[in-house]
PDBQT receptor file of N, H, CA, C and O in Angstrom, charges set to zero:
ATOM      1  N   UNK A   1      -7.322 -15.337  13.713  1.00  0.00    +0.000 N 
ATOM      2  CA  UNK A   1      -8.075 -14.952  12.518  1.00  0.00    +0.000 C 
ATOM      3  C   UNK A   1      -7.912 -16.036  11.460  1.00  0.00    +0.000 C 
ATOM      4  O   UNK A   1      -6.833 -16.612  11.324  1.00  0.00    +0.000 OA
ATOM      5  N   UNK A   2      -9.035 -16.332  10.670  1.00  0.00    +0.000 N 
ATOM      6  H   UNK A   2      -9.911 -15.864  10.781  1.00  0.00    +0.000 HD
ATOM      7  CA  UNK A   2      -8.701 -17.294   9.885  1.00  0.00    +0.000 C 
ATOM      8  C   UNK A   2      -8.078 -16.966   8.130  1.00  0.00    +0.000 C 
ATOM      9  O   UNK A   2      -7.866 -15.911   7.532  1.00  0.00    +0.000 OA
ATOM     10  N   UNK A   3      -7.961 -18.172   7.798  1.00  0.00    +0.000 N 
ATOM     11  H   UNK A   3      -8.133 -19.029   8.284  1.00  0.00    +0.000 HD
ATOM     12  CA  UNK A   3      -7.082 -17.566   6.240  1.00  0.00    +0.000 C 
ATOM     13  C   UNK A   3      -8.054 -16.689   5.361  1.00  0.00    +0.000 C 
ATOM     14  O   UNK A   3      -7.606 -15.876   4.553  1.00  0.00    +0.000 OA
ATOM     15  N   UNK A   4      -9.270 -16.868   5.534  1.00  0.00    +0.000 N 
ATOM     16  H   UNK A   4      -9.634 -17.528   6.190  1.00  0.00    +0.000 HD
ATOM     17  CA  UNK A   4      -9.906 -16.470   4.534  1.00  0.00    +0.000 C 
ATOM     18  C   UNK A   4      -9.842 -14.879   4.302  1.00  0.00    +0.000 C 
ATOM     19  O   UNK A   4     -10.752 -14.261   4.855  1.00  0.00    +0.000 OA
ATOM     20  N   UNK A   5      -8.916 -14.123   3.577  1.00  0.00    +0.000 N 
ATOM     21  H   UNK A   5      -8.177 -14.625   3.129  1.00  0.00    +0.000 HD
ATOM     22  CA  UNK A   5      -9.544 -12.537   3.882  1.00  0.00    +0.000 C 
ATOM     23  C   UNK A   5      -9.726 -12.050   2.198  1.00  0.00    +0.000 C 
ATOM     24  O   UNK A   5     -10.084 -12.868   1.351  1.00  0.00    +0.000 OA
ATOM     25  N   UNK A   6      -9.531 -11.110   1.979  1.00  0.00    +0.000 N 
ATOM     26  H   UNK A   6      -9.241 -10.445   2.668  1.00  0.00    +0.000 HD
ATOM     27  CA  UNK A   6     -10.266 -10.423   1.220  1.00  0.00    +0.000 C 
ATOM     28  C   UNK A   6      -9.725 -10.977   0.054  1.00  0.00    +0.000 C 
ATOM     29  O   UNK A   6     -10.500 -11.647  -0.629  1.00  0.00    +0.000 OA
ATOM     30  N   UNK A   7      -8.126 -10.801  -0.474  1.00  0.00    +0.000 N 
ATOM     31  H   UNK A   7      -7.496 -10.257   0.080  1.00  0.00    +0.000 HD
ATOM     32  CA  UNK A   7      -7.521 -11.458  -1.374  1.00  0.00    +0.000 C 
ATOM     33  C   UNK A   7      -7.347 -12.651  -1.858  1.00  0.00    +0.000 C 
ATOM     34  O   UNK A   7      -7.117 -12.892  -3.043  1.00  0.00    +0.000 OA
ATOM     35  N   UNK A   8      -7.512 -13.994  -0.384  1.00  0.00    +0.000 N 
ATOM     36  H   UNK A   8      -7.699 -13.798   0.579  1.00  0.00    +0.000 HD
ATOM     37  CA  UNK A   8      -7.820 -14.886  -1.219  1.00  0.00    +0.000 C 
ATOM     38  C   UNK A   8      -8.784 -15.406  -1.680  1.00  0.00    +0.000 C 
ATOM     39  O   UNK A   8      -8.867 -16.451  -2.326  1.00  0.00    +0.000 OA
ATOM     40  N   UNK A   9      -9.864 -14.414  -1.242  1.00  0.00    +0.000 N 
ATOM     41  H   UNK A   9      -9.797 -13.565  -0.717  1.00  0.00    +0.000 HD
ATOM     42  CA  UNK A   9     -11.307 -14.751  -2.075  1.00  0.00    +0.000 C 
ATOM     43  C   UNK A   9     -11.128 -13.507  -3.384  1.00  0.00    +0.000 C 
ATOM     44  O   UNK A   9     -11.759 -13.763  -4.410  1.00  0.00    +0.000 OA
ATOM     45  N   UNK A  10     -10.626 -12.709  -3.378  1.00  0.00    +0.000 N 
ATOM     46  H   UNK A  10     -10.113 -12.501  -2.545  1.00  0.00    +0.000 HD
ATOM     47  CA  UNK A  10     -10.560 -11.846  -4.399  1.00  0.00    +0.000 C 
ATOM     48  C   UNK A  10      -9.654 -13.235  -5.742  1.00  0.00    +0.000 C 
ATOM     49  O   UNK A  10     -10.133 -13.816  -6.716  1.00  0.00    +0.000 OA
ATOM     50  N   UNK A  11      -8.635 -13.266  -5.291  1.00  0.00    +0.000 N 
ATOM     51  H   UNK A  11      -8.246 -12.794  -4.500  1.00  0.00    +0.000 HD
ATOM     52  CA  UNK A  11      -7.710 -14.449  -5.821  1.00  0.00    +0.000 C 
ATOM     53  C   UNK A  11      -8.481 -15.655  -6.688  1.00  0.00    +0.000 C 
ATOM     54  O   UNK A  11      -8.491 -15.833  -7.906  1.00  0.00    +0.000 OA
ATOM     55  N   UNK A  12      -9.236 -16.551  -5.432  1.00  0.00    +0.000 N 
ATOM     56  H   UNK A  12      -9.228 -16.406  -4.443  1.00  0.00    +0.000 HD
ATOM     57  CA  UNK A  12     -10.077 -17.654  -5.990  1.00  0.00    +0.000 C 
ATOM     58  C   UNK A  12     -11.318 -17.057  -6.972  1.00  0.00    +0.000 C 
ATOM     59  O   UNK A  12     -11.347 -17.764  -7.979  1.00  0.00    +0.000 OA
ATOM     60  N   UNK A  13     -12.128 -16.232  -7.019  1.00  0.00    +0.000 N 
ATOM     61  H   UNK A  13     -12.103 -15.657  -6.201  1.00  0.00    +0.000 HD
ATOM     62  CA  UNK A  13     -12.984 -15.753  -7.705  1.00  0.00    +0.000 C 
ATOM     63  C   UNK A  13     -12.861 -15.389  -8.972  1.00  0.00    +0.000 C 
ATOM     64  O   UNK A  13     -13.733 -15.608  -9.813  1.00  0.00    +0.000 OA
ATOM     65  N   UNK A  14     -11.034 -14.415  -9.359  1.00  0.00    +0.000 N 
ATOM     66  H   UNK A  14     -10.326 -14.237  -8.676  1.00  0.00    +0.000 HD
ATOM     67  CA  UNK A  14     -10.304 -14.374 -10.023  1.00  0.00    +0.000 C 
ATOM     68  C   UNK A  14     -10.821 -15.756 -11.132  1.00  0.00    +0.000 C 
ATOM     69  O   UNK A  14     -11.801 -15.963 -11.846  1.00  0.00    +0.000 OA
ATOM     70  N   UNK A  15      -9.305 -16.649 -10.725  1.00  0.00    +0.000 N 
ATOM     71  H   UNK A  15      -8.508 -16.480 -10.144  1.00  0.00    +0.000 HD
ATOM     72  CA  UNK A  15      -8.932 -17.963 -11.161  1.00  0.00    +0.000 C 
ATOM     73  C   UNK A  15     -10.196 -18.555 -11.478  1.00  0.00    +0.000 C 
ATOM     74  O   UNK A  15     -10.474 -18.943 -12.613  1.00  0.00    +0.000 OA
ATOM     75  N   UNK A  16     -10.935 -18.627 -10.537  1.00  0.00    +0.000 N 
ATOM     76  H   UNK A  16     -10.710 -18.311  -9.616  1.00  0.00    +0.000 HD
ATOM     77  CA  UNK A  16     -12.183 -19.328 -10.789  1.00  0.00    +0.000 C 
ATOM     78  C   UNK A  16     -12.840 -18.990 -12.126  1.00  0.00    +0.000 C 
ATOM     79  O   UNK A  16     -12.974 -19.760 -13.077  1.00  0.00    +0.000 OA
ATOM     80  N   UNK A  17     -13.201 -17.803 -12.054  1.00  0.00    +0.000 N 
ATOM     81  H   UNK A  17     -13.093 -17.177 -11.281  1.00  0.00    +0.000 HD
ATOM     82  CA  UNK A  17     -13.982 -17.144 -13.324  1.00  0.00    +0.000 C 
ATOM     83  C   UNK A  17     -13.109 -17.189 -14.482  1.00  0.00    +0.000 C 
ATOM     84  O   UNK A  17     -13.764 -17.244 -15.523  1.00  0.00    +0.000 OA
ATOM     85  N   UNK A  18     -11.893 -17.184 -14.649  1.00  0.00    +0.000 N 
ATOM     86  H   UNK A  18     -11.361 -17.139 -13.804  1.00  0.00    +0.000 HD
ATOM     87  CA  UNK A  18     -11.584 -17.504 -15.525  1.00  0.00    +0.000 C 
ATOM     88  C   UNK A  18     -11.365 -18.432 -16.037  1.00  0.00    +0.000 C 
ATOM     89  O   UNK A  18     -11.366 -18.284 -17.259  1.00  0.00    +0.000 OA
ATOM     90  N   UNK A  19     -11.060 -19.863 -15.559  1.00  0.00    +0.000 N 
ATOM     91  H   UNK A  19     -11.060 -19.984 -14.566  1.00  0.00    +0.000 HD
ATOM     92  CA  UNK A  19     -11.395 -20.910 -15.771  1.00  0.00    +0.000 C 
ATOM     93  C   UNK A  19     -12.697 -21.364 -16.349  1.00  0.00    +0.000 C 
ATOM     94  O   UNK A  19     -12.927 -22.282 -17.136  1.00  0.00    +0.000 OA
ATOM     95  N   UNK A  20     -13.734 -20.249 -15.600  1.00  0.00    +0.000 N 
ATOM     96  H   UNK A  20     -13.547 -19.503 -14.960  1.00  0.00    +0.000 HD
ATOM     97  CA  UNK A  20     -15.216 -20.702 -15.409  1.00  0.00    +0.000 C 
ATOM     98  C   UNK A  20     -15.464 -20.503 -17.087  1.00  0.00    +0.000 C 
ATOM     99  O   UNK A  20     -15.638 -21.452 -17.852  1.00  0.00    +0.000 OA
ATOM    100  N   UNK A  21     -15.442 -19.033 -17.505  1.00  0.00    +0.000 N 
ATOM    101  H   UNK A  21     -15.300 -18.262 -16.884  1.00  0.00    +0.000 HD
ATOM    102  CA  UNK A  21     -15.697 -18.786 -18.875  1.00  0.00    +0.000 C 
ATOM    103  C   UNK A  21     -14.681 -19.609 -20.000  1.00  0.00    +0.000 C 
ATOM    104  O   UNK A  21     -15.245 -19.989 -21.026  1.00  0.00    +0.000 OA
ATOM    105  N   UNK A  22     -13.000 -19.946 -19.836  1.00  0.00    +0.000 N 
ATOM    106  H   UNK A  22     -12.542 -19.637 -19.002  1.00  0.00    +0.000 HD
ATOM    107  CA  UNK A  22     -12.753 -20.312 -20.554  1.00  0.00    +0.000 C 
ATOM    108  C   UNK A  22     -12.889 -21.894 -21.099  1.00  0.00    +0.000 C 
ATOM    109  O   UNK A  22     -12.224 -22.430 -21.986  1.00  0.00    +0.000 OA
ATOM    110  N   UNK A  23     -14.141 -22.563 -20.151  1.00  0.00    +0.000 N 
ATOM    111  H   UNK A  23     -14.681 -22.128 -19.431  1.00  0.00    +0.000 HD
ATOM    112  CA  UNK A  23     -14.458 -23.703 -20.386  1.00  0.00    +0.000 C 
ATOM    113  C   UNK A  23     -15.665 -23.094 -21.221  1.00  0.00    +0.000 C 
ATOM    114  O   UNK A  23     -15.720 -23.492 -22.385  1.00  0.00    +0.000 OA
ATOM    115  N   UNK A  24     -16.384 -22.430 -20.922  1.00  0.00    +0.000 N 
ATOM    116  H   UNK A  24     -16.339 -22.107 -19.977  1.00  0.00    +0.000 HD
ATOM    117  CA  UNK A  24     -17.871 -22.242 -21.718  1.00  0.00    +0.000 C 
ATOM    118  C   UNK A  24     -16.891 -21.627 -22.842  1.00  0.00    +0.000 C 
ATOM    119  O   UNK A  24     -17.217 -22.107 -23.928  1.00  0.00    +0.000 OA
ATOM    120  N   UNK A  25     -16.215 -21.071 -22.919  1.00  0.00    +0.000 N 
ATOM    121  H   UNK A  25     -15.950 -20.681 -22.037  1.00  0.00    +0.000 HD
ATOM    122  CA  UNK A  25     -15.544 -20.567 -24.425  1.00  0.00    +0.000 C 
ATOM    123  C   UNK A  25     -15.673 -21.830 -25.512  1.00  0.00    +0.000 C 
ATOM    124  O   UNK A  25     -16.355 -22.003 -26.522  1.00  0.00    +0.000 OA
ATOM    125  N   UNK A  26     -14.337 -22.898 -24.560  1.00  0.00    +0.000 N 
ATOM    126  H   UNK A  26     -13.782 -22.758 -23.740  1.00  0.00    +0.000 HD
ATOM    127  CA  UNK A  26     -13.894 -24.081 -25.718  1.00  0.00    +0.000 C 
ATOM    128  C   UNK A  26     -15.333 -24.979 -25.708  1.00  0.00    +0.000 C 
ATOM    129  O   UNK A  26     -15.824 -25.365 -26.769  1.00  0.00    +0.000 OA
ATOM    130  N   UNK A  27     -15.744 -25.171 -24.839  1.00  0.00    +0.000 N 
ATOM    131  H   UNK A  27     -15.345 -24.858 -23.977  1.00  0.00    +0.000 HD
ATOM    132  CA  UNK A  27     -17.294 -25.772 -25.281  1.00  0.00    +0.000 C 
ATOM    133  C   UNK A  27     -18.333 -25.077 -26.659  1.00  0.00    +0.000 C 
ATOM    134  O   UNK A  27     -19.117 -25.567 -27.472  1.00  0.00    +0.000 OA
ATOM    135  N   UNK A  28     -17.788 -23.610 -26.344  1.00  0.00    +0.000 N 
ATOM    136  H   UNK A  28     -17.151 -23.211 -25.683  1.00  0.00    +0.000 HD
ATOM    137  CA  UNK A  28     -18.991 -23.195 -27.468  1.00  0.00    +0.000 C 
ATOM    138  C   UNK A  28     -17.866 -23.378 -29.131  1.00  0.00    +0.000 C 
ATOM    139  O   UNK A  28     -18.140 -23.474 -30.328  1.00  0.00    +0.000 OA
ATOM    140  N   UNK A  29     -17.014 -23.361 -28.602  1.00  0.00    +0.000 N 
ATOM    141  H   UNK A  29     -16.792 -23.283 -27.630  1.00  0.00    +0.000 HD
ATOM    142  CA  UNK A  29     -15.605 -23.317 -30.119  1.00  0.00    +0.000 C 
ATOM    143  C   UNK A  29     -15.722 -24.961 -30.814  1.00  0.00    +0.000 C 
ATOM    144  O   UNK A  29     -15.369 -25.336 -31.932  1.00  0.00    +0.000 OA
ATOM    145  N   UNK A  30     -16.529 -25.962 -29.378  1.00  0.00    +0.000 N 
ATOM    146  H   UNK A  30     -16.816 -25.658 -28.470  1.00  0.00    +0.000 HD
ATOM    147  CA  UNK A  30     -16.696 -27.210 -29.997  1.00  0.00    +0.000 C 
ATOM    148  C   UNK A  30     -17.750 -27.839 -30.756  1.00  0.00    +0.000 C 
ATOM    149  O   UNK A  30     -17.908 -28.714 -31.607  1.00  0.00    +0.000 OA
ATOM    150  N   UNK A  31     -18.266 -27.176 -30.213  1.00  0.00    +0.000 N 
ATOM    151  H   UNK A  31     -18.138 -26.465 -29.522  1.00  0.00    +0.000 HD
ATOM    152  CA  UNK A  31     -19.720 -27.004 -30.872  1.00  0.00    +0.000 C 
ATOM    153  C   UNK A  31     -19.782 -26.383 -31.990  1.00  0.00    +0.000 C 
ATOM    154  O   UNK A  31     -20.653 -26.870 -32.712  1.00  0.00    +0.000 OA
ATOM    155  N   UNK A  32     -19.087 -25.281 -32.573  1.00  0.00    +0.000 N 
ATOM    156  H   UNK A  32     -18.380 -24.885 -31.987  1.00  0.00    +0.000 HD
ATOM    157  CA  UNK A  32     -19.111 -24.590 -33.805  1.00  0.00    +0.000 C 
ATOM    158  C   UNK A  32     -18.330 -25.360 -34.535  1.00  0.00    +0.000 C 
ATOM    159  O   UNK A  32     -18.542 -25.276 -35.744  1.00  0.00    +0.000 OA
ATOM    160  N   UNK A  33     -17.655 -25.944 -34.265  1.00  0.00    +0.000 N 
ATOM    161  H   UNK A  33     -17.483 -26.012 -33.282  1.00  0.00    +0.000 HD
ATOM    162  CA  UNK A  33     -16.547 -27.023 -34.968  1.00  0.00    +0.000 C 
ATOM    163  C   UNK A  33     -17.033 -28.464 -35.221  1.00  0.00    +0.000 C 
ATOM    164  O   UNK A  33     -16.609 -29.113 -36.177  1.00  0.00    +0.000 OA
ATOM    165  N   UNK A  34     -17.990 -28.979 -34.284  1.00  0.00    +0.000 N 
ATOM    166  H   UNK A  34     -18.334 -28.451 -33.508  1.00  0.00    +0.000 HD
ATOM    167  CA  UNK A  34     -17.905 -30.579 -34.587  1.00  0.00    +0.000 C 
ATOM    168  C   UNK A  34     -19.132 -30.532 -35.712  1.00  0.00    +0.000 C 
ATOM    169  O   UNK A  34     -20.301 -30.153 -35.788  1.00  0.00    +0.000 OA
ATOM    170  N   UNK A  35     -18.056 -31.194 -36.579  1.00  0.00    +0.000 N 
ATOM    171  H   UNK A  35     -17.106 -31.501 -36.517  1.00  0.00    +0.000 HD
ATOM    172  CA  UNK A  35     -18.249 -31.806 -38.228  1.00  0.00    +0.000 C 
ATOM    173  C   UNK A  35     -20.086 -32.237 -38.469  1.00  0.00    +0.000 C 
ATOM    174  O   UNK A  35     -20.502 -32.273 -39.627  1.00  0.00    +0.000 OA
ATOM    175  N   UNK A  36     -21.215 -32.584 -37.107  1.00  0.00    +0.000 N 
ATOM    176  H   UNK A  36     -20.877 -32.554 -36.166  1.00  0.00    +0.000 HD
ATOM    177  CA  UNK A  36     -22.009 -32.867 -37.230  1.00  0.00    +0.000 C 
ATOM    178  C   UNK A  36     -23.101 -31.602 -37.458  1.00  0.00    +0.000 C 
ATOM    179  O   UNK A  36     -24.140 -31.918 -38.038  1.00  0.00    +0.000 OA
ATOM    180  N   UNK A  37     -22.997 -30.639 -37.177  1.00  0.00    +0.000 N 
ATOM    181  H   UNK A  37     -22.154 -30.382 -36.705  1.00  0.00    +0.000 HD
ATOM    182  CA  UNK A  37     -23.487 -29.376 -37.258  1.00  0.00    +0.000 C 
ATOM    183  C   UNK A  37     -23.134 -28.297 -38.452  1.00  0.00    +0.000 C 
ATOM    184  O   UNK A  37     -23.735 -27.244 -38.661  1.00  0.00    +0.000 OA
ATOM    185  N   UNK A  38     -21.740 -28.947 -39.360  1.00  0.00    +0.000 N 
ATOM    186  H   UNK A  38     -21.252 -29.803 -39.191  1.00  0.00    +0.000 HD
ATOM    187  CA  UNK A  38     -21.244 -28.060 -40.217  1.00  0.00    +0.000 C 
ATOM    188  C   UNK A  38     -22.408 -28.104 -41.591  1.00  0.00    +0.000 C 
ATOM    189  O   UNK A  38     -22.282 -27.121 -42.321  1.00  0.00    +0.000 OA
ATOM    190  N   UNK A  39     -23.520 -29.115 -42.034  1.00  0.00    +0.000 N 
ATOM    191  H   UNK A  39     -23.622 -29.914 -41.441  1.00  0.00    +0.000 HD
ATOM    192  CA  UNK A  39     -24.474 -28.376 -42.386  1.00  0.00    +0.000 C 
ATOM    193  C   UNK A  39     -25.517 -27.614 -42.252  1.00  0.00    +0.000 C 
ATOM    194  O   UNK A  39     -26.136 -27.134 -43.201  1.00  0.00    +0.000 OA
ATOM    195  N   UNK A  40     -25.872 -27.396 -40.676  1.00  0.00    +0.000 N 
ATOM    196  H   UNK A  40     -25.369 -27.786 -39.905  1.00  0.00    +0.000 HD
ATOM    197  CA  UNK A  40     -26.952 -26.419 -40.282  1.00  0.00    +0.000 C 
ATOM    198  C   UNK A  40     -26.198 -25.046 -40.703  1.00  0.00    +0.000 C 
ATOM    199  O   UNK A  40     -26.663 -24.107 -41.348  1.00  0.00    +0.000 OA
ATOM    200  N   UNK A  41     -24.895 -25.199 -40.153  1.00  0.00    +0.000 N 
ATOM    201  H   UNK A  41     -24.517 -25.962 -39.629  1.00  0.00    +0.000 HD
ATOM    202  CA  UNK A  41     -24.409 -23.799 -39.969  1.00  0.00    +0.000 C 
ATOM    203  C   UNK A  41     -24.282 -23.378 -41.989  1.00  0.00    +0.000 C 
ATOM    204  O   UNK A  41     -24.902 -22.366 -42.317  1.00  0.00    +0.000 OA
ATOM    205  N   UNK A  42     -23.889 -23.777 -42.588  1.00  0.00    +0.000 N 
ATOM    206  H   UNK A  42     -23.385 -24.599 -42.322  1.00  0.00    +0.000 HD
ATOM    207  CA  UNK A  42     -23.614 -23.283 -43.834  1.00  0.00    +0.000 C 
ATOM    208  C   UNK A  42     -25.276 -23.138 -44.426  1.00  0.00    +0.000 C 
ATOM    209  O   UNK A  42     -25.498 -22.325 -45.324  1.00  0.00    +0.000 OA
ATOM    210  N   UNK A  43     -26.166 -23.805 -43.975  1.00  0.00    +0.000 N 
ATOM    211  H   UNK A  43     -25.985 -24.466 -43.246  1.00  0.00    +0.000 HD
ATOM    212  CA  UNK A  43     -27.556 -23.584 -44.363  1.00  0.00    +0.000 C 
ATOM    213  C   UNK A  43     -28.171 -22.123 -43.860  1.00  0.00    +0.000 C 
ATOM    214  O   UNK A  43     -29.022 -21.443 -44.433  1.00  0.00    +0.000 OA
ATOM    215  N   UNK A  44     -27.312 -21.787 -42.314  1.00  0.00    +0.000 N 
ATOM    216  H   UNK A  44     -26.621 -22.340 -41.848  1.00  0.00    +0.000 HD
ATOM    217  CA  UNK A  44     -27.869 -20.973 -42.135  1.00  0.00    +0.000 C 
ATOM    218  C   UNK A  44     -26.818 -19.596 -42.458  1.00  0.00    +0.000 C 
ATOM    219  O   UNK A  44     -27.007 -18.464 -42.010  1.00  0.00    +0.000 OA
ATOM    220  N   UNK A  45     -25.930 -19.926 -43.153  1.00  0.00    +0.000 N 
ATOM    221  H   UNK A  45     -25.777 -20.845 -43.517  1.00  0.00    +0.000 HD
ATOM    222  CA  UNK A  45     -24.891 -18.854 -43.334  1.00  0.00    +0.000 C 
ATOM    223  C   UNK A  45     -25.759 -18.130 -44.672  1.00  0.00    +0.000 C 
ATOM    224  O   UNK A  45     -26.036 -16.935 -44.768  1.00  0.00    +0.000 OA
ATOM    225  N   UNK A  46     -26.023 -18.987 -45.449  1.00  0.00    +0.000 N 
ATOM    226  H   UNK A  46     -25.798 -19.959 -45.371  1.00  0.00    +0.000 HD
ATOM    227  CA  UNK A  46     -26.873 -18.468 -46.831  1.00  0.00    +0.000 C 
ATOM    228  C   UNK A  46     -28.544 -17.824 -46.495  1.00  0.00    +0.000 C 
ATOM    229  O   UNK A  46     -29.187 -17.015 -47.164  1.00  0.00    +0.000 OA
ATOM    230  N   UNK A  47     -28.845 -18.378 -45.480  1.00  0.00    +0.000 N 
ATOM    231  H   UNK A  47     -28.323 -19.035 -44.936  1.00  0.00    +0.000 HD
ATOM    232  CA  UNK A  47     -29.958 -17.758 -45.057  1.00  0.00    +0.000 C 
ATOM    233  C   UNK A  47     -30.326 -16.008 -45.539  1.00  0.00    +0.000 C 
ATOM    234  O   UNK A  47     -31.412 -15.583 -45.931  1.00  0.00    +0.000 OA
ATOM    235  N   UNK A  48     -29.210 -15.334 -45.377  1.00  0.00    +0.000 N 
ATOM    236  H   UNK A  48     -28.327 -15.679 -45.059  1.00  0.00    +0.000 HD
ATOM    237  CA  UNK A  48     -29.584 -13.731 -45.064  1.00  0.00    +0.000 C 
ATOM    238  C   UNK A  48     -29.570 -13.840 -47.073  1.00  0.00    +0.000 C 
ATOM    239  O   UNK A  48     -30.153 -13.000 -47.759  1.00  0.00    +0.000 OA
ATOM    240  N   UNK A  49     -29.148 -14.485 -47.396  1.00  0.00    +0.000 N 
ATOM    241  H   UNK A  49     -28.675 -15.168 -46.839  1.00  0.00    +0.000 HD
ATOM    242  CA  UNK A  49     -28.886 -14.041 -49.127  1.00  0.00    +0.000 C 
ATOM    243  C   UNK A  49     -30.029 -14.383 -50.200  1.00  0.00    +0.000 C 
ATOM    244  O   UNK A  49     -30.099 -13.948 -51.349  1.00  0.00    +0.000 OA
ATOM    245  N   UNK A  50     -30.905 -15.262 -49.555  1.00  0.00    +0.000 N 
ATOM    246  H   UNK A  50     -30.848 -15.614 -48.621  1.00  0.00    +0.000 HD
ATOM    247  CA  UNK A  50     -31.905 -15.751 -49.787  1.00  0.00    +0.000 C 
ATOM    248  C   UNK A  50     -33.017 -14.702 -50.000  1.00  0.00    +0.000 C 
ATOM    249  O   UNK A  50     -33.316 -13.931 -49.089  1.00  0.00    +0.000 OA
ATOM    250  N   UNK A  51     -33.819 -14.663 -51.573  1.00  0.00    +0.000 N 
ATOM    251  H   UNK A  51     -33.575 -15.289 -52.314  1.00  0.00    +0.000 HD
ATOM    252  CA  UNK A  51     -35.123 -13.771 -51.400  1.00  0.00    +0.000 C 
ATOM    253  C   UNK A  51     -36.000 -13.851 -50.545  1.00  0.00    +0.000 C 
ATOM    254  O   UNK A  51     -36.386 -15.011 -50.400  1.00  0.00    +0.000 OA
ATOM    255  N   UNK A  52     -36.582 -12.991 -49.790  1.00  0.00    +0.000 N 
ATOM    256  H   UNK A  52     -36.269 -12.048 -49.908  1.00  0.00    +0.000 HD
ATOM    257  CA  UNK A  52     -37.606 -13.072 -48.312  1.00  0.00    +0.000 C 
ATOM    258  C   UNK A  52     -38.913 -13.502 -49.778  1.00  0.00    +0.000 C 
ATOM    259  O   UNK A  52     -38.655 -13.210 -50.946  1.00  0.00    +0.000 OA
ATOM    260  N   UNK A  53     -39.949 -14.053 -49.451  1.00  0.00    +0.000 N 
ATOM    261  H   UNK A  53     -40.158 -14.289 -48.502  1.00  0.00    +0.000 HD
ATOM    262  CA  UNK A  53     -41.375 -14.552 -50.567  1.00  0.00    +0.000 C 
ATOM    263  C   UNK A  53     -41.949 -13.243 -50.058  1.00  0.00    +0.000 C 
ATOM    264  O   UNK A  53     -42.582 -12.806 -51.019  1.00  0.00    +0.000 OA
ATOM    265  N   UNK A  54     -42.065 -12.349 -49.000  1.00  0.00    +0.000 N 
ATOM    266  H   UNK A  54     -41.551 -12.705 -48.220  1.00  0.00    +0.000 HD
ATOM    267  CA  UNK A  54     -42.788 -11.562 -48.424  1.00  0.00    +0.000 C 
ATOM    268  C   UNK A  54     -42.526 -10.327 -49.462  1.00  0.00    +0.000 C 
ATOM    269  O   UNK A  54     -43.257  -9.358 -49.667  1.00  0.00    +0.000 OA
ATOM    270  N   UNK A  55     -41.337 -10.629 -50.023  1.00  0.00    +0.000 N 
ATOM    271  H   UNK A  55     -40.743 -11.416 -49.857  1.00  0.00    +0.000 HD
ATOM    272  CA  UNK A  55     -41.082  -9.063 -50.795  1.00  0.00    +0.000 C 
ATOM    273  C   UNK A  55     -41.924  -8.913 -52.329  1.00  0.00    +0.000 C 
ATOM    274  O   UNK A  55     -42.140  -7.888 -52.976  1.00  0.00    +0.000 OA
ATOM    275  N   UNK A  56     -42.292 -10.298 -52.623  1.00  0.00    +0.000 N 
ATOM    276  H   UNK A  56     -42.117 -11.131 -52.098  1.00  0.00    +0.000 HD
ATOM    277  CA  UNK A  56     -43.167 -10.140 -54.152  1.00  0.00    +0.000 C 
ATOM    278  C   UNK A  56     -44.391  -8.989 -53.774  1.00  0.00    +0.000 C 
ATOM    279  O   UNK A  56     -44.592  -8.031 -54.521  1.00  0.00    +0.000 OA
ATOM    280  N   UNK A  57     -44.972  -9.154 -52.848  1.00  0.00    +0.000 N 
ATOM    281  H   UNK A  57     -44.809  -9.932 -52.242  1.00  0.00    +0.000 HD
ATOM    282  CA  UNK A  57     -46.085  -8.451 -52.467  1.00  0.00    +0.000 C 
ATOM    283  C   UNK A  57     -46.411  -7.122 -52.608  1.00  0.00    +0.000 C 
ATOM    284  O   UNK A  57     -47.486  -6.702 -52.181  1.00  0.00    +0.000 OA
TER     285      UNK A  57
C-alpha cells in the first residue's frame, strides 16, 4: 500500500491552506501599508463624511 492515506493528505491540505491564506493575509497587510497608497486610502476614509450633491434636491 502506498504512503498516501487519508491523514497525510488530510495533514498536507491542513499546512498547505494555511500557509496558503497566511500569504494572501501578509500580501493584503502589504498593500494596506505600503506608503504609496496611504493617500487613496485616507481620501477614501473621508469619503462616507462628505455631503452626497444628490441630497440638495
Amino acid at each position: 500500500m502506498s504512503g498516501l492515506t487519508y491523514e497525510t493528505v488530510a495533514r498536507f491540505a491542513q499546512q498547505g491552506g494555511t500557509l496558503y491564506f497566511a500569504l494572501i493575509f501578509a500580501a493584503a497587510v502589504a498593500y494596506a501599508l505600503w506608503p504609496q497608497h496611504k493617500e487613496a486610502f485616507q481620501r477614501l476614509a473621508q469619503l462616507p463624511l462628505e455631503k452626497d450633491e444628490s441630497e440638495d434636491v
